[in-house]
Structure formats: C-alpha cells, structure tokens
N, C-alpha and C positions, 0 to 999 in steps of 0.2 A: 547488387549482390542478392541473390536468394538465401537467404537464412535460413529457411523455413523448411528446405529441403536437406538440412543439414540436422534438423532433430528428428532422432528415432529413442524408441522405448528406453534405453540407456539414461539419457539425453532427460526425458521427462521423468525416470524413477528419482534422477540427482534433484530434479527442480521441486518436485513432490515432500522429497526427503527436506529440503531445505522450506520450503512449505509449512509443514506438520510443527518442524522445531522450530518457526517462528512465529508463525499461530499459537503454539503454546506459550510462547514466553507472553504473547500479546495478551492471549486468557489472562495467564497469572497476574501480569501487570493492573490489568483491567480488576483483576477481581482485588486486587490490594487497595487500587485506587475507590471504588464502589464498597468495599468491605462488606462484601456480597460473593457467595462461591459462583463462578462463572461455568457454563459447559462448552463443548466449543464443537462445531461441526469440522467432520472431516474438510480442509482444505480442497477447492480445486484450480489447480494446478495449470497455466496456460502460456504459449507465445502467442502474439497477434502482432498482426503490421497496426502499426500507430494511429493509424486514421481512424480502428474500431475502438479504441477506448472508450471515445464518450456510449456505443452503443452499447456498453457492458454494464453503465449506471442509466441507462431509461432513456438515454439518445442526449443529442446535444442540447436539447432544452430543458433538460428534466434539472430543476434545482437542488442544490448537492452542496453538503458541509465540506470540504476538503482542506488539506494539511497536507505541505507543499514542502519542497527543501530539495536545496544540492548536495549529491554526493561528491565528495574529493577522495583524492588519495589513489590507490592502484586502480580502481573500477570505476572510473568519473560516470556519471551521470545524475539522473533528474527522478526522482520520488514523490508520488502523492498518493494519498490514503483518503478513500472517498466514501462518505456518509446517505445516504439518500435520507430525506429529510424527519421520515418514521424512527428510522434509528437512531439518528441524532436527538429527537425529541423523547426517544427512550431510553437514553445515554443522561438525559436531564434528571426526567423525571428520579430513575435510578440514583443516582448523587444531590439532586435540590430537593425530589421531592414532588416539586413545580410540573404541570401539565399544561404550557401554553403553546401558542402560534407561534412562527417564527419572528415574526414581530413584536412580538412583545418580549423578545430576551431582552435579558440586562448585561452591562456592560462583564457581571460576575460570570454569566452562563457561559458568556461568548468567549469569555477567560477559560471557563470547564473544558468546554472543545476543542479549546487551545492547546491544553493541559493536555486531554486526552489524545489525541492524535499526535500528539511529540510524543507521548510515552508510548503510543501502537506502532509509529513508525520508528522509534528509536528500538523498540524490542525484534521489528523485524532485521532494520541494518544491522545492528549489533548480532543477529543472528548468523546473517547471512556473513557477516565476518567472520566471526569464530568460526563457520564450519568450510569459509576458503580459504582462511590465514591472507587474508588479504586486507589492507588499509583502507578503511571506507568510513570516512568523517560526515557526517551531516554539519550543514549552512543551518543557522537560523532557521526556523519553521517559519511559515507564512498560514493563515489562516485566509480561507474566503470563502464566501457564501452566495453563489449564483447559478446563472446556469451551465452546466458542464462542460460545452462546447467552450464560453467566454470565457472558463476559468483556466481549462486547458492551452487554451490559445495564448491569455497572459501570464500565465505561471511561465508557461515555456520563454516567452520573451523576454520575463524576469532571468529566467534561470541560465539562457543560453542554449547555443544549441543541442540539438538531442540525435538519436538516434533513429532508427527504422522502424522497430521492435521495444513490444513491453512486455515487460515477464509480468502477467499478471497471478494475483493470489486473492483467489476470493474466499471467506470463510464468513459463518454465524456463529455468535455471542450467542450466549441464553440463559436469561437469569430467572429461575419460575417459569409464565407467560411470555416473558418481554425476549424478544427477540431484537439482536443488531446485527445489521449484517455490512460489513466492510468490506473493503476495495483497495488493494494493494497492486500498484504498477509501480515497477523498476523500471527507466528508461533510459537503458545504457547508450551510453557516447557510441559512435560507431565501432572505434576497435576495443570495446571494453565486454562485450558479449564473449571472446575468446578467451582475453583475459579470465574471464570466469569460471568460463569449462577450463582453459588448460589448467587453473589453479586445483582443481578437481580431480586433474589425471582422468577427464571424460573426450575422447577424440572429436574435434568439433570443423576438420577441416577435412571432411572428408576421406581420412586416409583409413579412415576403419573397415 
C-alpha cells in the first residue's frame, strides 16, 4: 500500500500540531527533570518509509542512546527516542555535572538516560493521546546504546512486528550553549496509521 500518497497539507498541519504539543510537554518535562529552563526548537514534522530511519540519526553506524517501548491499546505500535551521542553527553553533563566518554559512565548515568528518555517518550505518547482520545499504553522502556541500524533491527524483534512508515518528530533542547537534539519515531502497526487520522476526523483514505 502507498501511504505516502495519501498525506497532503491537511494530513501534515494535524501531525505538526501534534508535534509542537509534545515537544512542549518534553521541554517542560526535561526542564523539571535538569531544573534548568529548557528552549525548545520549532519541531519538524515527518512520514518516511522505515528503511530511512537509521539515515535520520547519521546512518546505520552512527552510535545512538536510544529508549525503546511498545505501544498497546487503540493505535499498537513501536516507539524510540533517539540521542546521538553529543546530546546524550550533554543531557549528563546538564544533570551530574560529569563531562566524560561513553565509556566511562556509571551504572547512575546510564540510570539518567533511562530516566530521561521514559520521561521524553512518555510526554510524547501521553500527548499524542490526549489530543486523539485514543488508548496508547507504553511497555516498559528498554534502554540501548549502539549502533542504530543493530538497535533498530533488535528493538523491533523485541518488540514485534511493525509497520511501513514512521511518524518521525525531530526537535532541539537548549539549555544556555548546550544543545540536544532528539529523535522521535512512532511506528504504527499496519492498520493503526488510519486509526489515527480517523481519530482526528483527518480523511486518510482517500476520499477527500
């Protein structure tokens, strides 16, 4: 099925909108969690076929903190929220303090990122709910630290099957200098993409 010829302007101002409100809750969150006021760049807003994900964080070798989880309930699918290794290192520093290599975390930091990405991906689902009125539980978070392609590849096998298509959300943090920039892909079950426009009253079957 072509999906892809079924989003028009409509179609991307709902995913935008739904965007904006959960990049913001993720600032807030973020900035409560740092106790540091956060800025947040404008969201942008994207569909892609699944294959391009890893090219979106530096291609499939590029090493990436990511925070993983199943969605249940009316819109099944598969979420992860992905770090490239500068903003995870400045997601540290901002809350320990600490300026080190990936290697040299401690069992506490790798706890922070944990911490942190349940809270950036719980303030997106919880967003993306309230504004479809739809049931979307997160699974347990999963934390992993590799490279993008091998994380993608085992998350999904963890998680089950997936879908075509990611609603990707990418947006920057910015606290003073320090910049983080995150990586949000929704990866709807196959028939949970419609589920989500129709929840929206956005026409997504063509009939518009």
């Amino acid at each position: 099925m072509n999906y892809f010829a079924k989003f028009g302007d409509f179609q991307f101002d709902v995913l935008r909108e739904v965007g904006n409100i959960g990049a913001g809750h993720a600032a807030t969150a973020l900035s409560k969690l740092i106790q540091k006021e956060i800025d947040m760049n404008v969201p942008k807003v994207s569909v892609i076929p699944f294959d391009e994900v890893a090219d979106c964080v530096g291609g499939s070798e590029a090493i990436v903190v990511t925070v993983y989880l199943r969605v249940e309930g009316d819109c099944p699918g598969n979420m992860f929220f992905i770090l490239d290794m500068e903003s995870a290192r400045s997601l540290l520093r901002q809350m320990t303090g600490a300026d080190k290599d990936v290697y040299e975390w401690t069992d506490f930091e790798y706890s922070a990122l944990h911490e942190i990405g349940n809270i950036l991906t719980g303030s997106y689902l919880s967003s993306l709910a309230d504004f479809t009125n739809l049931s979307m539980q997160p699974s347990v978070p999963a934390l992993a630290i590799d490279m993008a392609g091998a994380i993608l590849s085992h998350g999904l096998i963890e998680l089950g099957h997936t879908g075509d298509v990611a609603l990707t959300i990418d947006t920057a943090f910015f606290e003073g200098n320090d910049r983080v920039k995150g990586h949000f892909f929704l990866i709807p079950d196959p028939d949970s993409l419609k589920t989500l426009f129709d929840s929206l009253g956005v026409p997504f079957d063509g009939d518009h």
